[in-house]
Structure formats: C-alpha cells, structure tokens
N, CA, C and O atoms as a GROMACS GRO file, in nm:
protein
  272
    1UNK      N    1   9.717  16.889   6.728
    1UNK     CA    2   9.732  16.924   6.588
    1UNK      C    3   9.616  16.860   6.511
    1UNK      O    4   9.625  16.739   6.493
    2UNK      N    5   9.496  16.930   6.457
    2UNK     CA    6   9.431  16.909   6.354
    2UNK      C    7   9.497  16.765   6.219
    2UNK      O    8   9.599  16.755   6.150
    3UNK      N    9   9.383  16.687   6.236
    3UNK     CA   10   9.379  16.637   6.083
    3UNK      C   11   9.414  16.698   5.980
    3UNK      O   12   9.320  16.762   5.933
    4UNK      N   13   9.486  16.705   5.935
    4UNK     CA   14   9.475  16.766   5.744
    4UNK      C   15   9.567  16.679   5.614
    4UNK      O   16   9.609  16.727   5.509
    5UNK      N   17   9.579  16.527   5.667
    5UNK     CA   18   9.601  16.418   5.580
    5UNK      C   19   9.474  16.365   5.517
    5UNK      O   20   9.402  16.285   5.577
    6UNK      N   21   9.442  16.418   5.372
    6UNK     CA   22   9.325  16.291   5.320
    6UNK      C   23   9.378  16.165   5.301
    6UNK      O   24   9.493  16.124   5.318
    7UNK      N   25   9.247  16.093   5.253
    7UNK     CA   26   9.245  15.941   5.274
    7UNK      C   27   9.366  15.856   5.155
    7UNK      O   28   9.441  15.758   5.152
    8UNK      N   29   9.314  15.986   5.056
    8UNK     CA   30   9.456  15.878   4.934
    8UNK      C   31   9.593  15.940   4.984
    8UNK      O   32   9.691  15.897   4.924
    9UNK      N   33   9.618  16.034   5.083
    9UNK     CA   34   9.758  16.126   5.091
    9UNK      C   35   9.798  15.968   5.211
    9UNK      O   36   9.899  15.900   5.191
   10UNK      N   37   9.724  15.943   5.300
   10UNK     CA   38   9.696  15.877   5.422
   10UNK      C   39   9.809  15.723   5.348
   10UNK      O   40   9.924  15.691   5.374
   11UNK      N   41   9.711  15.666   5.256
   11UNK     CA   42   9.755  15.524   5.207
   11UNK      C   43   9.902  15.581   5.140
   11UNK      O   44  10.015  15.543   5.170
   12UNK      N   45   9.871  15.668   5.056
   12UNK     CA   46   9.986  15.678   5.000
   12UNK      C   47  10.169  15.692   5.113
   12UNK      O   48  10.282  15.649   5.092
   13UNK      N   49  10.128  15.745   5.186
   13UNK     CA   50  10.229  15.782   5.297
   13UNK      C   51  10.276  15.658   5.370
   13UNK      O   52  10.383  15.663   5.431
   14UNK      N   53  10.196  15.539   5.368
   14UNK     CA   54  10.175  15.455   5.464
   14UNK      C   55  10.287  15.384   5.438
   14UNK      O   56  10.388  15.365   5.505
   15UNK      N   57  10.226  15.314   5.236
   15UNK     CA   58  10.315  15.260   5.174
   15UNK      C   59  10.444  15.274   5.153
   15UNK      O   60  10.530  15.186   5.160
   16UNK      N   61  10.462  15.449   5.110
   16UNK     CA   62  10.619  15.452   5.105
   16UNK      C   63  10.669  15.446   5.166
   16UNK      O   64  10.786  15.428   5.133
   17UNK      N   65  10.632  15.458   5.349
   17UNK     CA   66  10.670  15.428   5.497
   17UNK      C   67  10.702  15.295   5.481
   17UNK      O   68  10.817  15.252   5.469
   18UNK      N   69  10.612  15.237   5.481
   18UNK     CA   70  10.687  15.099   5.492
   18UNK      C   71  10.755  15.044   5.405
   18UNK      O   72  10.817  14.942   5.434
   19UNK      N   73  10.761  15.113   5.240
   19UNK     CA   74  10.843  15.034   5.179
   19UNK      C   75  11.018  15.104   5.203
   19UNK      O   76  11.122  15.038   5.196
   20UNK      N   77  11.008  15.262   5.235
   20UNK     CA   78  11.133  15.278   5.260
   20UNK      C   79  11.190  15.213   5.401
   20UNK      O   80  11.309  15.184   5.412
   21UNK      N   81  11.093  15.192   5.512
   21UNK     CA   82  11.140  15.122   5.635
   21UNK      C   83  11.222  14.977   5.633
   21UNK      O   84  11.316  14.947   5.705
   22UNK      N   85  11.148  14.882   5.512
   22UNK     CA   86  11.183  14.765   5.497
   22UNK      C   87  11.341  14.789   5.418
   22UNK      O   88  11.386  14.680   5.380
   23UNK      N   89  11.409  14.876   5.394
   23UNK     CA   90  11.554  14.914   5.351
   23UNK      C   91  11.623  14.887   5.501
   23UNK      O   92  11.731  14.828   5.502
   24UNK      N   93  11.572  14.922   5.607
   24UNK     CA   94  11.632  14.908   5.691
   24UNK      C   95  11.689  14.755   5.781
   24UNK      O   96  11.783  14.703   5.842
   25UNK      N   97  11.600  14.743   5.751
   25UNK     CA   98  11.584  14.539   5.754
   25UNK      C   99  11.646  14.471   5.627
   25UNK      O  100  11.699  14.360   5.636
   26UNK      N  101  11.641  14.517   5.550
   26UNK     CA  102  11.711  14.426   5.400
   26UNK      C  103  11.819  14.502   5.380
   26UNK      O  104  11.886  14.414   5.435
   27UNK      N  105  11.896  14.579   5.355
   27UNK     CA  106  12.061  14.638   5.339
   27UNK      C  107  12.150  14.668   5.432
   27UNK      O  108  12.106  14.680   5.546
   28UNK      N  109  12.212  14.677   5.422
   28UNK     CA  110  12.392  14.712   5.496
   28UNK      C  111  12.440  14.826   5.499
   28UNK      O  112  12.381  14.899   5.420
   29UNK      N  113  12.532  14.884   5.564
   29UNK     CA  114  12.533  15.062   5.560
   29UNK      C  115  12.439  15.112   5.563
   29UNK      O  116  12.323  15.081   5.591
   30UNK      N  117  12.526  15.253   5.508
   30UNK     CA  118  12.426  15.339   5.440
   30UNK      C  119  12.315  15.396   5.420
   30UNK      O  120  12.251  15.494   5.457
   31UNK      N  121  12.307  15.271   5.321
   31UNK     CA  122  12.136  15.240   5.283
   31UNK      C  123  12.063  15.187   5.362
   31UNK      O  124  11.943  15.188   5.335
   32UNK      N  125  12.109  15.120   5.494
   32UNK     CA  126  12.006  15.078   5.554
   32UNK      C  127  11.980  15.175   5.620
   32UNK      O  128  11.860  15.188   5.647
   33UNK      N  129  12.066  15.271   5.669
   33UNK     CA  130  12.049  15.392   5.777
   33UNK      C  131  11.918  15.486   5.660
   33UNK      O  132  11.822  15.534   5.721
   34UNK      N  133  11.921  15.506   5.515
   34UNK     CA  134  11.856  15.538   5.457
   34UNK      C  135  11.684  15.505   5.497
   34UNK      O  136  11.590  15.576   5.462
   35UNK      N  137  11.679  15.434   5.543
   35UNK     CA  138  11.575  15.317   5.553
   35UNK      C  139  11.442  15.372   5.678
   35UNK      O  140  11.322  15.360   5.705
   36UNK      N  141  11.586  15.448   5.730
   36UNK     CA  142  11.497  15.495   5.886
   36UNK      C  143  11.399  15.652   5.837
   36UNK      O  144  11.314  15.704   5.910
   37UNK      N  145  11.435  15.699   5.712
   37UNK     CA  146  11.358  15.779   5.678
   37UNK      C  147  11.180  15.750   5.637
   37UNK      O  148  11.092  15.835   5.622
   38UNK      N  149  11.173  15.625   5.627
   38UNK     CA  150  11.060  15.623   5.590
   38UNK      C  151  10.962  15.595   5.731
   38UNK      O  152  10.850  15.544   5.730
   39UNK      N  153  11.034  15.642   5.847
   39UNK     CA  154  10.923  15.654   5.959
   39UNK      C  155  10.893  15.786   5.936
   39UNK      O  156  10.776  15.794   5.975
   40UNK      N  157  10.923  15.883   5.901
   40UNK     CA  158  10.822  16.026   5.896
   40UNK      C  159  10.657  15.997   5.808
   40UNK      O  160  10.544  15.988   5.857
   41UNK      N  161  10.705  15.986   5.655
   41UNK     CA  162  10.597  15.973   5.630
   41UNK      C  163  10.456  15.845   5.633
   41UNK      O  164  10.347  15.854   5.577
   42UNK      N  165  10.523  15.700   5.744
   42UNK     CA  166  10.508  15.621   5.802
   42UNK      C  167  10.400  15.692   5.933
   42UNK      O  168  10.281  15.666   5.945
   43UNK      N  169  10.464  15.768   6.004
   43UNK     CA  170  10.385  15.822   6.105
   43UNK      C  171  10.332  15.909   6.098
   43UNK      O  172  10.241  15.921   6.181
   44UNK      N  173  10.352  16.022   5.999
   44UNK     CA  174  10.232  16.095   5.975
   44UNK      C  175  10.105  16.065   5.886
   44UNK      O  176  10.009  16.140   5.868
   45UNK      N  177  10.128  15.908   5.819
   45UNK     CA  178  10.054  15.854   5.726
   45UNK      C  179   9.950  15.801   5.830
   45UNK      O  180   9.835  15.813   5.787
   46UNK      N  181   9.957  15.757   5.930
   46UNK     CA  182   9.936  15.696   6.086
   46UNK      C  183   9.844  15.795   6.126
   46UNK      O  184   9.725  15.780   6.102
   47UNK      N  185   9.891  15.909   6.190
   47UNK     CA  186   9.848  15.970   6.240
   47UNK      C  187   9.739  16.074   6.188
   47UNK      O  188   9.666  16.142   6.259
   48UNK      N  189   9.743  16.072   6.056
   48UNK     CA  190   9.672  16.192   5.955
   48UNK      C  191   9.666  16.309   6.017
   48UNK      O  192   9.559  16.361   6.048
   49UNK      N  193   9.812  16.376   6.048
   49UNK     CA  194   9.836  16.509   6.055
   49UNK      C  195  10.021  16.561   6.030
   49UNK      O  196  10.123  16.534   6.094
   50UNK      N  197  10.002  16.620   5.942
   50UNK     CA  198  10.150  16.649   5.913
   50UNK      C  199  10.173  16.771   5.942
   50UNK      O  200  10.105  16.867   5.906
   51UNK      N  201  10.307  16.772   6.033
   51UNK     CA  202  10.389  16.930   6.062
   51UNK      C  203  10.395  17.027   5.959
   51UNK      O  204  10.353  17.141   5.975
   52UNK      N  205  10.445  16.987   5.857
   52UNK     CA  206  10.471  17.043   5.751
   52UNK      C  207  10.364  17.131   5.651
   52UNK      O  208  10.392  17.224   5.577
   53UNK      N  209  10.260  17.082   5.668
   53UNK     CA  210  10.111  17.057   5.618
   53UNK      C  211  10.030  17.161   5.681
   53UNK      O  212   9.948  17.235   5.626
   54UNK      N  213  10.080  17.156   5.856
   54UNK     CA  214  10.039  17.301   5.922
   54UNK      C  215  10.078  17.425   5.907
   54UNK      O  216  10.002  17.522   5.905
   55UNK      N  217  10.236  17.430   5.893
   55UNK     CA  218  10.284  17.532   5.856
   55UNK      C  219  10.276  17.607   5.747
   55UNK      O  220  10.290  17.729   5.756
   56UNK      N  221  10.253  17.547   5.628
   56UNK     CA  222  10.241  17.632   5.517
   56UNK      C  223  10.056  17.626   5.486
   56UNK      O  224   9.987  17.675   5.397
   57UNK      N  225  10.036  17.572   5.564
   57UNK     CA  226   9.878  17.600   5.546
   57UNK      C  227   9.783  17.514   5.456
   57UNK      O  228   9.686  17.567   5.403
   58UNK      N  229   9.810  17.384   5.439
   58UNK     CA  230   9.778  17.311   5.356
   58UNK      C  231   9.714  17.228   5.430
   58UNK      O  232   9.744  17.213   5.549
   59UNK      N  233   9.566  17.124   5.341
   59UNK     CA  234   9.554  17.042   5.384
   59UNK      C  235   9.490  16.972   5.290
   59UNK      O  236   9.438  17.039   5.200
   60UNK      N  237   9.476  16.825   5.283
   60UNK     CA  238   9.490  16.710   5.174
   60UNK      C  239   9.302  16.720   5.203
   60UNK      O  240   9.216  16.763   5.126
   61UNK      N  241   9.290  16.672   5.315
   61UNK     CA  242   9.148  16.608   5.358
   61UNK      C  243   9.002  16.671   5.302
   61UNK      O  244   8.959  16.770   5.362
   62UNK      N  245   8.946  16.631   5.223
   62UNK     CA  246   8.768  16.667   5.182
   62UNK      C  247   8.674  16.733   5.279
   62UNK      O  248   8.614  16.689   5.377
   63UNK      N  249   8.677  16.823   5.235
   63UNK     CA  250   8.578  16.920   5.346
   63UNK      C  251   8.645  17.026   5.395
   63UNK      O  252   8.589  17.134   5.410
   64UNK      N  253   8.771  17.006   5.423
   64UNK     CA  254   8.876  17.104   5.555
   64UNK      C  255   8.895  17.204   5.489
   64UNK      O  256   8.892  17.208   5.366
   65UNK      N  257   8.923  17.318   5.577
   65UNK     CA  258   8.991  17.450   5.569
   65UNK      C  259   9.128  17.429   5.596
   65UNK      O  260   9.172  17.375   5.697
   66UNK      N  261   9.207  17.482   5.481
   66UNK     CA  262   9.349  17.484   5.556
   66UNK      C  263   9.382  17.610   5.675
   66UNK      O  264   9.474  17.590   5.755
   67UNK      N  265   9.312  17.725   5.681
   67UNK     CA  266   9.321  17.816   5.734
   67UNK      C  267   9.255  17.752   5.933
   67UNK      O  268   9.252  17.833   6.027
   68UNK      N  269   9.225  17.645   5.945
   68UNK     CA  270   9.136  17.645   6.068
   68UNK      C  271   9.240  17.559   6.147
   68UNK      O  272   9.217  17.526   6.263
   0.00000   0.00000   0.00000
C-alpha cells in the first residue's frame, strides 16, 4: 500500500494515538476499553498509509496523486 499520509496528517495521528492509547492505562471499564481505539490512527500515523485514504482516493502527502 502506497504512502498517502503527509507529514502534519503523520504527527497529527501519532498524537491522538497516543493520547487516546494512554486512556487505556489510566481508566477503568469502559473507557479504558475506549482507549484501544487510538491504535488505528497510532498505526497508520506510523506507517504513513491509511486504508481508508486508499479507498476513497485521497491523499494528505505533497507531491502525490491520489489516483496512483
């Protein structure tokens, strides 16, 4: 799967990854199970390529074609 995370989509993803991950470590219930959501945009922040991003044809990154 092609790159198509830019560099501010990249940081930005990283952060809310880890700040929703750290719910999982700091709360009880629930909310901590809440917590495990922030590995998606954690690992695609990682990886600079999102599923989602391919499918509808989009891409964040400077230079890229979303079509390629």
């Amino acid at each position: 799967m092609p790159g198509n995370v830019g560099t501010t989509d990249r940081i930005l993803r990283v952060v809310i990854g880890v700040a929703l991950l750290s719910m999982f470590f700091l709360f009880e219930g629930g909310l901590r199970l809440f917590g495990l959501i922030g590995l998606v945009p954690l690992i695609t922040g990682l990886l600079g390529s999102c599923p989602l991003y391919c499918a509808v044809g989009v891409s964040t990154r400077t230079g890229s074609r979303s079509n390629e």
